[in-house]
Each structure stands twice: as C-alpha cells, then as structure tokens.
N, C-alpha and C positions, 0 to 999 in steps of 0.2 A: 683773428678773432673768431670765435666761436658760439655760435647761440646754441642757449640753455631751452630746449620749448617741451609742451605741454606733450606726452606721447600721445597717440591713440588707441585705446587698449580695445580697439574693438571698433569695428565698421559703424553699430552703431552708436557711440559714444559721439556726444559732440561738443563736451566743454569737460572742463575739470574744475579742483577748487583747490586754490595754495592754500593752504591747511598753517604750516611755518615752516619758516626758514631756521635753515642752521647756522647757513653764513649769511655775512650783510659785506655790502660793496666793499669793495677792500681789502677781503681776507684770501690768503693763499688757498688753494684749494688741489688734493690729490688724488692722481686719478685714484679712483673709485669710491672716493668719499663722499658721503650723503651730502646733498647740499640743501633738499628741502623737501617738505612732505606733502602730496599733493592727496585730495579724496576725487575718486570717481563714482558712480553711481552704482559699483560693485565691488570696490575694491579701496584702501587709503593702500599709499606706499611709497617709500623713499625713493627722491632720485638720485643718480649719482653722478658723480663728474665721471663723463669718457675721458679725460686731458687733464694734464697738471695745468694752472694758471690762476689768474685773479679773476674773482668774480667782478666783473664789470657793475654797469647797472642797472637796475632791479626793475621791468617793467612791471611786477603782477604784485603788487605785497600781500600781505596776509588776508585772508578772505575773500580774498578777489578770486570771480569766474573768468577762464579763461579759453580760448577756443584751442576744440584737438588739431594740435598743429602748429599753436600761438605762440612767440616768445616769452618767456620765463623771465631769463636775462640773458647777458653775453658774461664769456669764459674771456680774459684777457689773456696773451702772452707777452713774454718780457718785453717792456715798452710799449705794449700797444692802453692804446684808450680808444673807446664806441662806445653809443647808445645801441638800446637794439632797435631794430626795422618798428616798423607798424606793424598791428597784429598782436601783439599782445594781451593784457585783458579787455574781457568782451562788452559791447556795447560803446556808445559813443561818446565823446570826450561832455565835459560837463559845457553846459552852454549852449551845445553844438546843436541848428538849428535844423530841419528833415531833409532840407536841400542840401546843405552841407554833407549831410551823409549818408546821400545817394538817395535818399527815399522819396518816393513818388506819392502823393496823397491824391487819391481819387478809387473810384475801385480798379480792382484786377482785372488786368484780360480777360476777354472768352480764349474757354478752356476748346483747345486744339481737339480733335477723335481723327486719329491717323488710321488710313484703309477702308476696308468698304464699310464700314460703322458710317466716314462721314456722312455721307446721305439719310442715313436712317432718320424714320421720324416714328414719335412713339403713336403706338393704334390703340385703342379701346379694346378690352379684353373680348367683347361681345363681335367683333369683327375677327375672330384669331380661328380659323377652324384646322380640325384637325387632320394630320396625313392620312388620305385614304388607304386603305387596307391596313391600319394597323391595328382596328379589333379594341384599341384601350382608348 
C-alpha cells in the first residue's frame, strides 16, 4: 500500500487545499494519471499516481486543509485494502476535547535567550555612555 500525501512545495509552505478529486475510492488508477487537484498559496496543480493501483481511502475530500506532508489517501495493490495513517486533513477530529489533542491551556513558557544574552538585563538609555575615543 502506498500513501497519496500533500507535497511540499516549498519550506515554507504548511498546508494545502484538495481543490477535487478525479478519482473516488475504488477506481483503477495509472501510473501517471491525475488523481486530484490540490491549491497552495502559490500555485493549483494536479497530482499524479507514482504506481498503477486502486485508490484506497480518501482521508482529505474536497476543501479540506491539509498538512505539507499529510495523507491524501492510500494507492492499493492487487488485493490489498488500508486506511491511511493519522495525519491527514488538518485540525482535530469534531468533538475532540484540548486534552485529547495534546493542547495545553494556560500561557506559554518563558521564552529560553541561549549564550551570553542570558544574563542581560535591559538599562535605561540615560545610563548607556559612550566608547571613549571615538569622537561620534
């Protein structure tokens, strides 16, 4: 089995959007045939099967965001049947409470200053003088 996922067309790219599909679960699929059209924040464009096989099942359908990276769906081979992995489209399943999906409610950490920054503490501009001898 083979997953279908979201490329990344670019470092910073971090979702995409399934635009439509060409095939729907079930349909033979060859290599190099469009399977579905996806929009990025630069760019729409088809994807295409790397592998002859059946399109398995469909995590993202239509208008759905999905993470660069994320499963699309699965490519079947003769006899096989899968879902795809987790990962798929983005955000959490309907219901799903903050606990469940890892989130942490309260504020953020203090924020880390790696090197000789950490000590630093800020002076009042009227205490800052300047190198001697340099005339400016």
């Amino acid at each position: 089995m083979a997953e279908i996922i979201m490329p990344k067309m670019g470092d910073a790219m971090t979702e995409g959007k399934v635009v439509r599909w060409y095939k729907k679960a079930g349909d033979v699929v060859k290599k190099g045939e469009p399977v579905l059209e996806i929009e990025t924040d630069k760019v729409n464009l088809d994807l295409e099967a790397d592998q002859e096989g059946t399109l398995g099942d469909v995590a993202a359908e239509a208008g759905k965001m999905v993470e660069g990276s994320g499963v699309l769906a699965t490519l079947l081979g003769p006899g096989e049947e899968g879902r795809p992995k987790k990962g798929g489209a983005a955000g959490p399943p309907a219901g799903a409470t903050p606990s469940e999906c890892g989130e942490v409610s309260g504020p953020p950490p203090p924020a880390t200053v790696p090197g000789r920054w950490a000590g630093a503490m800020p002076q009042a501009a009227s205490s800052i003088s300047a190198p001697s001898g340099s005339g400016r």
